[in-house]
Phi, psi and omega in degrees: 000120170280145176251132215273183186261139178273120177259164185293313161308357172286301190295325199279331195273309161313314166312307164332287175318293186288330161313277207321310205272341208243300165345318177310295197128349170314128178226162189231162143185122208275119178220158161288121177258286143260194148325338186223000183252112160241133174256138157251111160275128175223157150232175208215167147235142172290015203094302199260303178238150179248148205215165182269087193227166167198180167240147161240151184204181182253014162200161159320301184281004226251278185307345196277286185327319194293321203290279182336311165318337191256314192317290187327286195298339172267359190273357169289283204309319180251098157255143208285170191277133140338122164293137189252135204277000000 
């Protein structure tokens, strides 16, 4: 498996991305599985619960990429609450 190539708009938009998610309070974390296998565990909470996902890739950014694709759509789906004074 060739591993694919990072354009800079890509690595800025994956950054972004992890801010926006760690900003939560929200983590993430990326280890190694084989040689060609990276896992990303991240978790979130939905309001009610705090729940689990992950990802894979054929590298760290690989894997950073599959998990930011998913991050992005729950940092949609849960937008964050106003504080209330």
């Amino acid at each position: 498996m060739t591993e694919p190539e990072i354009s800079p708009d890509q690595a800025v938009r994956v950054l972004k991305i992890l801010g926006e998610w760690t900003l939560r309070g929200w983590t993430y974390r990326p280890r190694g599985l084989a040689p060609n296998l990276v896992s990303v565990t991240f978790t979130y909470s939905d309001g009610v619960l705090e729940r689990v996902s992950g990802a894979q890739g054929v590298s760290h950014f690989d894997a950073l990429c599959q998990a930011t694709t998913v991050m992005q759509v729950l940092l949609e789906e849960h937008p964050e609450k106003p504080c209330s004074s």
